[in-house]
N, C-alpha and C positions, 0 to 999 in steps of 0.2 A: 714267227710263222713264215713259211715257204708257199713264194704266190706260184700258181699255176700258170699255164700261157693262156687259160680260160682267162683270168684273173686280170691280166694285162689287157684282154680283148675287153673285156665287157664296157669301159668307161667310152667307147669309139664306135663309131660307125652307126649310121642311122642304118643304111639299108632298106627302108618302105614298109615300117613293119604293118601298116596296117593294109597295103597292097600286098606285101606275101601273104597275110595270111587267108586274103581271099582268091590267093592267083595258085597258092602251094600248101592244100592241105594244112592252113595253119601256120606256116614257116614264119616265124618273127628271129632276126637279129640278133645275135649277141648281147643277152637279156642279166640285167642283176636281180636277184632277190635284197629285199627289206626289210631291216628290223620292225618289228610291231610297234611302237611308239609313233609317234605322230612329231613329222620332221618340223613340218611350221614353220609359224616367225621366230625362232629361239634358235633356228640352225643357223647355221652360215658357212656357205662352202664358197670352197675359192672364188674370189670375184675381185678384178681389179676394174682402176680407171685408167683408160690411156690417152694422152695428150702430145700431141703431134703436128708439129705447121699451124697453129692456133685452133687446132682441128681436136674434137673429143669423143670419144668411144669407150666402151664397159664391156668387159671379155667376163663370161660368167662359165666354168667348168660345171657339163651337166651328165644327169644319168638320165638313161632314154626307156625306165619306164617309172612307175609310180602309182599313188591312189589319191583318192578325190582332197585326203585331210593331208598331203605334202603343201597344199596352198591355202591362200597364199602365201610365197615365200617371205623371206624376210624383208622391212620395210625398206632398208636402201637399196634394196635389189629390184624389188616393186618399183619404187621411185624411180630410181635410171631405166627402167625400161620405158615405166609412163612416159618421161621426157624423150626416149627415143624417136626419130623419125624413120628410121632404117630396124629390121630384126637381120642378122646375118647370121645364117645356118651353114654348115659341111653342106647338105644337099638338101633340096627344094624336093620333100616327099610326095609334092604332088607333081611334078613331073617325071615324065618318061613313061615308057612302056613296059611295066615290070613284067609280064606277064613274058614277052620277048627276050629280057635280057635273061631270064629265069633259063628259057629256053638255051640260049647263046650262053652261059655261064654258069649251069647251074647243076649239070646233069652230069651223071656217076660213069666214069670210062669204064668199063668194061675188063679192064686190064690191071685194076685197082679193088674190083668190088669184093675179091676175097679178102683183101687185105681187111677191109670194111665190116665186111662180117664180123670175122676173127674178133675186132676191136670192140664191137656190140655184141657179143654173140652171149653172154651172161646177162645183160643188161636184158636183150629182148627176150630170152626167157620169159621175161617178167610183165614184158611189153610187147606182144606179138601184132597187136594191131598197131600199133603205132609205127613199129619195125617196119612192118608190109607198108606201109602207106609211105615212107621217105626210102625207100629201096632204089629207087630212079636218083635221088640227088645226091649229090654230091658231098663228101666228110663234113664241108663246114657247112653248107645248110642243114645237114644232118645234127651236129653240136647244137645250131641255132635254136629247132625243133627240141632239140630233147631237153635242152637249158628251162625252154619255158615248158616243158612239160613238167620239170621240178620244181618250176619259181609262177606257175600259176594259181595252183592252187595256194597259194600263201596269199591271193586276193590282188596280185600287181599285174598292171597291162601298159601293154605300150602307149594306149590312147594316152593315160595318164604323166607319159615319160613327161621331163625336163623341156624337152624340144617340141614334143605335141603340145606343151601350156601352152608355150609362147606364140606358137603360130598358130593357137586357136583365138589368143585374145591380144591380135596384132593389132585389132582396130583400124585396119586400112593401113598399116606401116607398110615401108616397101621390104620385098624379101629379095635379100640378095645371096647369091650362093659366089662358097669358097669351091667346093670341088661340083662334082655331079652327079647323080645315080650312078649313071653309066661308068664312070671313073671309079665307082666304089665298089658296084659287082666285079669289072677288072681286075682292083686290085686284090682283092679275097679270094677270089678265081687264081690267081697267080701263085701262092701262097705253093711250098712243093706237098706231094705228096703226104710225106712223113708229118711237116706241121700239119696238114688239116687232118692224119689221121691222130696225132695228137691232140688237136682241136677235141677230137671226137670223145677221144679216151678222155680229157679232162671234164667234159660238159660231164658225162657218169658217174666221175668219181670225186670231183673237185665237192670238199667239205663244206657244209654248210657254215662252219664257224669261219673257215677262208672268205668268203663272200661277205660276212657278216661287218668281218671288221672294216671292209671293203666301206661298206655304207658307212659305217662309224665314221671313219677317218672323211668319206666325203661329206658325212653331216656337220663335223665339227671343223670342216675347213682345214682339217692337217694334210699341206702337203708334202711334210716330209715322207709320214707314214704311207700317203698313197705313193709317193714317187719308190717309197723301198720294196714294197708290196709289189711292183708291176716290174718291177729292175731286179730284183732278187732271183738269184738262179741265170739269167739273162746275160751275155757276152757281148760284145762289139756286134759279132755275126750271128747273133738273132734275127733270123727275117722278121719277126713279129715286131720288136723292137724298131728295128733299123725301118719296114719298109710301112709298116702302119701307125707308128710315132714318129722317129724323128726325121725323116725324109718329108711324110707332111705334114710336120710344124715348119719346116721351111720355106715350105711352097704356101700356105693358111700365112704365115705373117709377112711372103710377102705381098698377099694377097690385099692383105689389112693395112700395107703400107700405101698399096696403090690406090686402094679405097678413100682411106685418110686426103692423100696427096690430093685425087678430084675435087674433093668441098661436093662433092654432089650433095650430100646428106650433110644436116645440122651435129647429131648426132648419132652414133650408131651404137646396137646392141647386141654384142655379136656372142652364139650361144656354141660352144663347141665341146664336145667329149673333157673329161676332167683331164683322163689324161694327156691331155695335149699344153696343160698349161702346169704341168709340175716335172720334177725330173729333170735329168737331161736334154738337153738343145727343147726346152721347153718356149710354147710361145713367146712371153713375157719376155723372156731373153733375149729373144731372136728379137722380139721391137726394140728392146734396149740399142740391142745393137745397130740398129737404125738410127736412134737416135731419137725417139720414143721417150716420154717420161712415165714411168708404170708406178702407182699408189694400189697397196692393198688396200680393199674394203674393209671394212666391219662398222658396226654398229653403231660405233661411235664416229667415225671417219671415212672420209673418201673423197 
């Protein structure tokens, strides 16, 4: 199977989905669709332990949305978070001003929107109200919108992502952040042209079986398969690649290094897009290279 650059995006970026879609006609994030079955306690997707300066942490690869019967997850994963006293997320959804950055990062140039067209222009045939209503934003909030326009009705919300469990049932944990809203609409914003009008073309055309396997491989914990899946097709000078994977997995562990080093927290749970911990200059490695000890989880161990 040939992954799309949809395909690459959707395991990253929180983005505020539940502020876009009260700030922008609906706009949610770089959304996956879900197999029908019921993921549970039987799955088990990437999830390590890491141990550093006497110091312990648990990195769990998530997808940012889901439905009420994904939880709870499976028991050692449950477990290490109970024991957490820290949740560390990409970005703290409830802050910032999405509504502002929307405004500062979010709107369609002028000097692009025929391109735009062009690349929806069969899609909205079919879709005229929907079309009229993201005409002001920008390619990739435009993908964002049309992604969950095909992956909603399949019954998945963002309320229910990997990232909204956790930080619904932090229980008073402290939330600390790797990047920031504002750092995230930036960096998607930057993204040129041509990616976000391909962004746009894949959200249309990108196959349901492509996404499918997507979940497969995230439910059964293969990160070979997700790392081929998101790397397939993909060169050194992939901005998608280079600037929304491995540029920050560098800056996230050494984030997690400086975290660790303080002793602020007993232990921490730190929950970040899948693909940031499979592949290439993948987290886990870059702690290695610290000097990090990383144990895979599973069921049996950790």
């Amino acid at each position: 199977m040939q992954a799309t650059r949809e395909s690459r995006l959707i395991f990253n970026i929180n983005l505020i989905y539940g502020r876009l879609q009260r700030n922008c006609y609906g706009l949610v994030a770089l959304l996956l669709c879900f197999t029908s079955t019921s993921a549970a306690a039987l799955d088990s997707p990437v999830f390590y332990k890491i141990e550093y300066q006497q110091q312990q942490a648990y990195l769990l690869g998530s997808i940012h949305v889901g439905r009420q019967d994904f939880y709870p997850l499976a028991q050692h994963i449950e477990s290490a978070f109970k024991q957490s006293d820290a949740l560390v997320v990409e970005a703290d959804i409830s802050q910032g001003d999405t509504g502002a950055l929307l405004q500062r990062y979010g709107g369609l140039s002028a000097d692009i929107a025929a391109d735009v067209n062009a690349t929806r222009q069969e899609y909205c045939q079919s879709h005229q109200t929907l079309c009229q209503a993201l005409a002001p934003y920008a390619p990739w909030l435009q993908s964002a919108q049309i992604s969950m326009g095909r992956f909603g009705q399949l019954g998945y919300s963002a309320e229910q992502g990997v990232d909204a469990y956790f930080m619904a049932n932090r229980s008073g944990k402290n939330v600390v952040e790797l990047e920031s809203i504002q750092f995230q609409f930036e960096l998607i914003s930057s993204f040129s042209t041509a990616t976000q009008l391909q962004m746009l073309d894949d959200s249309i055309n990108a196959s349901d079986a492509e996404m499918l396997d997507l979940i497969y491989a995230w439910r059964q914990g293969d990160g070979n398969t997700l790392a081929n899946i998101m790397e397939s097709q993909a060169g050194d000078a992939d901005e998608l690649l280079e600037k929304l994977l491995w540029q920050r997995n560098h800056t996230m562990a050494q984030k997690i290094i400086q975290l660790l080093q303080s002793k602020t927290h007993k232990q921490l749970f730190i929950v970040v897009g899948a693909g940031h911990i499979v592949g290439q200059q993948a987290i886990p490695d870059l702690l290695k290279q610290q000097g990090a000890t990383i144990t895979r989880c599973s069921f049996l161990q950790c």
